[in-house]
VOGU-3710 file (C-alpha; in Angstrom, 3 decimals, decimal comma):
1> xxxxxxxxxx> 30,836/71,087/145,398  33,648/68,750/146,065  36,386/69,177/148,609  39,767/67,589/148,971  39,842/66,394/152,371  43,101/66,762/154,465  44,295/70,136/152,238  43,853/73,291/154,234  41,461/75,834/152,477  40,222/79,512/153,462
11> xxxxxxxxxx> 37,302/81,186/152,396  37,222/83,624/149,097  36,029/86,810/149,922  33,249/85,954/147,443  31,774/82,853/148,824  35,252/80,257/148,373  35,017/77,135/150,170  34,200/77,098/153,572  36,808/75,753/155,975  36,721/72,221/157,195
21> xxxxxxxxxx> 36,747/72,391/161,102  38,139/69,499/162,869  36,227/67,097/165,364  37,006/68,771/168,905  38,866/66,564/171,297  37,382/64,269/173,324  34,592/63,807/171,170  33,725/59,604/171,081  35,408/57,641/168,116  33,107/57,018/165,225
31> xxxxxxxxxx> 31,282/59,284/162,769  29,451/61,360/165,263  28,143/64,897/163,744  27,372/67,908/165,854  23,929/66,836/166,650  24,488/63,586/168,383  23,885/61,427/165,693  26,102/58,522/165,586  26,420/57,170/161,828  26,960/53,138/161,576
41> xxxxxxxxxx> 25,218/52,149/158,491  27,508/52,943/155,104  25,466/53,194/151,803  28,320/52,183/149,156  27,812/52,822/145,743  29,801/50,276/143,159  28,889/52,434/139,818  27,139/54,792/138,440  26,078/52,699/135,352  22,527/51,665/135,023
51> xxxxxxxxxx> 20,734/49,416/132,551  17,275/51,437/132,801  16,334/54,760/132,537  13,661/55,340/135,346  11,661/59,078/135,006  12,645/59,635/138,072  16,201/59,294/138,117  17,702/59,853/134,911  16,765/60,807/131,013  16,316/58,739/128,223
61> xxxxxxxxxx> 19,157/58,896/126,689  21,295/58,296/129,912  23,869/60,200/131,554  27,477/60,568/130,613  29,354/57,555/132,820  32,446/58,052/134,915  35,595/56,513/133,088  36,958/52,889/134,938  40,075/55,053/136,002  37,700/57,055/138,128
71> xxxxxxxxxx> 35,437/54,489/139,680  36,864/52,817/143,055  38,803/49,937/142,362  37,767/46,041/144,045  40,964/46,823/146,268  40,243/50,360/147,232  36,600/49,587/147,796  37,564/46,655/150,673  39,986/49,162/152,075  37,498/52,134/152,502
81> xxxxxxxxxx> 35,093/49,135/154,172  37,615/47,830/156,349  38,431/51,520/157,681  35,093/52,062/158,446  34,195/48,447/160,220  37,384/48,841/161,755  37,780/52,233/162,986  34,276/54,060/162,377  32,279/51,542/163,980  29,942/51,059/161,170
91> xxxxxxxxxx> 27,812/47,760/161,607  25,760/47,851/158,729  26,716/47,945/154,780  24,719/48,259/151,613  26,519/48,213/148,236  24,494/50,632/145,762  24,503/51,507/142,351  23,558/52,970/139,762  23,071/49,495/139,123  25,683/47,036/141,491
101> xxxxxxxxxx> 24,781/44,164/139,301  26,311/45,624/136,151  29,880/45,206/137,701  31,205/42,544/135,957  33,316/41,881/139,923  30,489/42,284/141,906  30,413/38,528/143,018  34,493/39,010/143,962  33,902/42,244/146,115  31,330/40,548/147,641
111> xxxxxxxxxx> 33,597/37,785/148,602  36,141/39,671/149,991  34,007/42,019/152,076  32,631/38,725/153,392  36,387/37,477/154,136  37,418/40,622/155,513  34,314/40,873/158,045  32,480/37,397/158,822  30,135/38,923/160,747  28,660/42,664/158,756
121> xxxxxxxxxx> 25,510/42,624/157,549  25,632/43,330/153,713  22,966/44,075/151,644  22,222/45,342/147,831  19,753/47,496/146,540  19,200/46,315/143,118  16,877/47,183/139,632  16,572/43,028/139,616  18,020/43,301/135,772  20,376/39,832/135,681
131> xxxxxxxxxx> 19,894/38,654/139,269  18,241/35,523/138,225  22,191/34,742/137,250  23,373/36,214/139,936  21,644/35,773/143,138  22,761/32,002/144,295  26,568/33,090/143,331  25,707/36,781/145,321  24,342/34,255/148,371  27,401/32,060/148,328
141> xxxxxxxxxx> 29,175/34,473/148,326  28,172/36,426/151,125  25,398/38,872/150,537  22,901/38,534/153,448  20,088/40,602/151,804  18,829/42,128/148,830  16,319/45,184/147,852  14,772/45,387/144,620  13,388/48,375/142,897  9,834/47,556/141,318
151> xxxxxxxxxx> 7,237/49,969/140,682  5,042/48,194/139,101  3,350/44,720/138,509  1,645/45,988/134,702  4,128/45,733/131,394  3,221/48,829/130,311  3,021/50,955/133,035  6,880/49,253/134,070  7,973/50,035/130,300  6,623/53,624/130,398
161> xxxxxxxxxx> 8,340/54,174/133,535  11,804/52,681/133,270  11,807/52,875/129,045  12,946/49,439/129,443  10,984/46,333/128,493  12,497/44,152/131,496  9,429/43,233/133,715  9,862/39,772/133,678  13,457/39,590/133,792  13,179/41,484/137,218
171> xxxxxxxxxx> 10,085/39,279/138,496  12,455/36,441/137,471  15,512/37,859/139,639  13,408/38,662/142,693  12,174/35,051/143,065  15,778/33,793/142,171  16,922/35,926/145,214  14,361/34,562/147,516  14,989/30,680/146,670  18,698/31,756/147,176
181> xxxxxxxxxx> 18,155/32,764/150,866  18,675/36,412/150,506  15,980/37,198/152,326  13,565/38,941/153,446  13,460/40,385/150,008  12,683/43,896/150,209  10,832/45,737/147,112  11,222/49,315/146,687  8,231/51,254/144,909  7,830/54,608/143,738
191> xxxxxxxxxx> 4,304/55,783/143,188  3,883/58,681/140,517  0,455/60,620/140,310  -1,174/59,396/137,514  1,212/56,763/136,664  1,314/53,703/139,044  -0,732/55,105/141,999  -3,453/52,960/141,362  -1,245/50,309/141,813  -0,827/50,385/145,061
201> xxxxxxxxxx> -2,927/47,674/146,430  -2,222/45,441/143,988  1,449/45,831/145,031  0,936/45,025/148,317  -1,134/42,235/147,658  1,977/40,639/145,568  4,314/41,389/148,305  2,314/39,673/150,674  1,618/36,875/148,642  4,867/36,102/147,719
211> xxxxxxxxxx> 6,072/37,036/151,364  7,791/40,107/150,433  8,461/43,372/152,248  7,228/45,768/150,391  7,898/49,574/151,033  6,740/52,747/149,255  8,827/55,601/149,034  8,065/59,294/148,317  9,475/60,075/144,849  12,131/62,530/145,963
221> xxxxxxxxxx> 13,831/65,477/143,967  16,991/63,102/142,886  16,202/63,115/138,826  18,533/64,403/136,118  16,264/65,879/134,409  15,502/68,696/137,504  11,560/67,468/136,803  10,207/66,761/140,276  7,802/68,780/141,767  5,900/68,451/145,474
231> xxxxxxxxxx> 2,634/69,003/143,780  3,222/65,839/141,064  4,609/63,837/143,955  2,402/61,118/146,141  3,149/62,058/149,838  2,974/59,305/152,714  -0,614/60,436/153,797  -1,623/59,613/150,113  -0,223/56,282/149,974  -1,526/55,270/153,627
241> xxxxxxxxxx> -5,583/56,524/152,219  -4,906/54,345/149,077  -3,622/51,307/150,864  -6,479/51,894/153,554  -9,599/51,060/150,758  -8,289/47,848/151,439  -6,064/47,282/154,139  -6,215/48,358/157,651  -3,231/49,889/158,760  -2,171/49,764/162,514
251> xxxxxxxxxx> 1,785/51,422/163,468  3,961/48,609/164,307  5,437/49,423/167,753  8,803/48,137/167,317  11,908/50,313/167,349  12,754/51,971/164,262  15,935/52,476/165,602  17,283/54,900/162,368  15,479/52,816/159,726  14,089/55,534/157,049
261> xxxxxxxxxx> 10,701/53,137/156,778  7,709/53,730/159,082  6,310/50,064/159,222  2,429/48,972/159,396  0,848/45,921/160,294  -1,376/44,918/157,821  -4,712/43,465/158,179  -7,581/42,924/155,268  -10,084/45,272/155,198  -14,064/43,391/154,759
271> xxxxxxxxxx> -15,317/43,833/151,132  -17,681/46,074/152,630  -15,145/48,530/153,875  -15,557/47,636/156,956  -12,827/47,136/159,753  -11,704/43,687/160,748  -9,998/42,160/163,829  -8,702/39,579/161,284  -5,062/38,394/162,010  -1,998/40,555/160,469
281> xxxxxxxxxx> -0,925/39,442/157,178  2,546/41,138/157,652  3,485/44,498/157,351  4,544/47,486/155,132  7,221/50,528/155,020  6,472/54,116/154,207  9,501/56,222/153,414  8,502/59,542/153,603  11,775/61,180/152,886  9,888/65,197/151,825
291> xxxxxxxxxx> 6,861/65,119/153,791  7,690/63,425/156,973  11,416/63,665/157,310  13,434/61,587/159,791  16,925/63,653/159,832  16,980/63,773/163,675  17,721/59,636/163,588  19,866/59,472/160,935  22,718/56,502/160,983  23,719/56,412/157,455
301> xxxxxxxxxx> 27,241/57,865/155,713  28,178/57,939/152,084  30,518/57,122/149,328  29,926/57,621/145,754  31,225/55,020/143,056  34,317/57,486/142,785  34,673/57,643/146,472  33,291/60,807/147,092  32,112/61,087/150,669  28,103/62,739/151,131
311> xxxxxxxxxx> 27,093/62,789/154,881  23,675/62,933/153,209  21,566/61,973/150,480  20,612/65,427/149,597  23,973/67,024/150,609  25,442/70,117/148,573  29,289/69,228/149,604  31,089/66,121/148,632  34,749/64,805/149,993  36,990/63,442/148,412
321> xxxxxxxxxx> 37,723/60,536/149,780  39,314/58,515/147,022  41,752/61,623/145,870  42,959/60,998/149,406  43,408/57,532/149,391  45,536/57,514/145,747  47,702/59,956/147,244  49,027/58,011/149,896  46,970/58,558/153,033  47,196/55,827/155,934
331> xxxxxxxxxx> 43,993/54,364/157,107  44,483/56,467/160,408  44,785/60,038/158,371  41,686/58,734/156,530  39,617/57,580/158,906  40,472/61,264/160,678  39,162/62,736/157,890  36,109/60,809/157,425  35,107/62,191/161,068  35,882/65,192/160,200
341> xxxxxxxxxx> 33,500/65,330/157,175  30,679/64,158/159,389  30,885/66,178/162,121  29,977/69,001/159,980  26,578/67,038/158,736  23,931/69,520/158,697  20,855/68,861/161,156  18,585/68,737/158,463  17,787/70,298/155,168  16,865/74,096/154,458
351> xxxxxxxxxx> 17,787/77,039/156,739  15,231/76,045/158,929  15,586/72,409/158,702  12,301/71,607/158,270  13,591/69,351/155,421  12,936/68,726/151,865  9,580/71,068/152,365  12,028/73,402/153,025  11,327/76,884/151,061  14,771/77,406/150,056
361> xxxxxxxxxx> 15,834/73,792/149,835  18,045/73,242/146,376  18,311/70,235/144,814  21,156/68,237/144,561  23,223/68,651/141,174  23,383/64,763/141,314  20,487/61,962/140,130  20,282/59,548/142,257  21,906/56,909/140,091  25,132/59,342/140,590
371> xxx> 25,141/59,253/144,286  23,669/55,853/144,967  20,714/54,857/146,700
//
């Protein structure tokens, strides 16, 4: 469902679009929603193109692409930052895809984000396809930080799952992107039953070897294809008994402070199986987005590559942010609006918000390659 934001609408008598109620006054500046939560890290998506077809995001044969006309322009893409830096109090920005590094003007909107605001945090989630080009010029340019999607360490198992034959070109782009100083390099994995599962140990070893973060993230129901099931999918407690045949897992204490990962210290379990008071090798994330939800901390806000505005990954309703902006809106009516949008952020997912376990909770009519990551 998208909405026009700023254009007054009532509801059809047989289920029209609901009504858009305004922030009430004296309610703080920023993108504060009903619950309390205060929203200052924007997840920014540059396209919706992608160079691999992952099972879990999109079929084989791809998805039909938005036209260039509809995609946010380099100029209306600093604007929309600068609004919310400026205005929103965001802090924290993370330029998304599809795939970010198929923009042929990636480098330039990095450059003038990093012009614009010498001081914000900006970071890429990435497939690693190309960055061995890219990463010094990304660096140099201003990216701080980079996250790379790898699910597995096997050619096969990598080919099967992204029906792309591009292993090594990604290996090559993650260590391009840690000699360039975008670090710590962060590697995303998706275990699928069956699949890569019994990978991963052998994932973490890597990570740790090559002084990686690695975190492992519940595959959630964000493919095309309308496949994903909660009995097919590895939950958190599944991941935490693999990794524990050879690792011993203790919480790390520090503040989480809205980060979607649940972080470990890692230690090496004795061949044995016994425990060890050996020292920590580092640590490990566990996103567990279905099982063990963390709505009730949630910082981040959206924009899709055509500027549609989510308040949430999973969310039902998009705004139309971009529509607003090409019809003349100031950055004050904008901003306005953007508050508006999140202020009606629901508390959590299902009429019971219990989450993505939720009975009656509907998947969104987007992959995730359509909203960004």
């Amino acid at each position: 469902m998208t909405i026009q934001l700023g254009i007054p609408r009532l509801p059809g008598r047989s289920g029209g679009l609901p009504v858009l109620p305004p922030r009430p006054s004296g309610v703080p500046a920023g993108l504060l929603d009903r619950f309390g939560r205060q929203a200052t890290d924007l997840r920014l998506s540059l396209t919706d193109k992608c160079n691999l077809r992952c099972t879990y995001c999109m079929p084989a044969q791809g998805l039909e692409w938005l036209s260039k006309q509809a995609v946010m322009t380099a100029d209306e893409i600093v604007r929309v930052v600068g609004i919310s830096v400026t205005k929103l109090a965001i802090r924290e920005l993370r330029l998304t895809g599809g795939e970010p590094l198929v923009r042929p003007d990636l480098v330039d909107i990095v450059l003038s984000l990093r012009r614009q605001h010498p001081d914000l945090p900006i970071s890429m989630t990435t497939n690693g396809v190309g960055l061995d080009k890219k990463a010094q010029a990304l660096k140099d340019a201003g990216l701080t930080r980079i996250n790379v999607s790898l699910d597995s360490l096997h050619q096969e198992t990598f080919e099967s799952l992204t029906r792309r034959p591009f292993l090594n070109r990604v290996l090559a782009g993650i260590e391009a992107a840690s000699a360039a100083g975008l670090g710590p390099v962060k590697i995303n994995a998706v275990l699928m039953r069956g699949i890569n599962d019994a990978e991963a140990s052998g994932l973490l070893n890597w990570a740790l070897e090559h002084k990686y973060e690695l975190r492992f993230i519940e595959q959630m129901p964000l493919d095309a294809d309308h496949g994903w099931t909660r009995q097919d999918m590895i939950t958190a407690a599944e991941i935490r008994e693999l990794l524990s045949q050879d690792f011993i897992l203790t919480p790390d204490l520090r503040e989480r402070a809205g980060a979607p990962a649940e972080r470990f210290q890692i230690r090496r379990r004795n061949a044995g199986g016994a425990g060890t008071e050996g020292p920590v090798l580092g640590t490990v994330g566990i996103i567990a987005s279905v099982t063990e939800p963390f709505c009730g901390d949630c910082r981040r806000t959206r924009i899709t590559a055509e500027g549609k505005l989510m308040s949430c990954l999973f969310s039902s309703e998009e705004f139309d942010l971009l529509g607003l902006m090409r019809s003349g809106a100031d950055d004050e009516e904008l901003a306005r609006c953007w508050q508006d949008a999140m202020w009606i952020k629901p508390r959590a997912h299902g009429k019971d918000h219990s989450g993505l376990d939720s009975p009656d909770f509907k998947q969104s009519g987007r992959s995730m390659s359509a909203i960004g990551g």
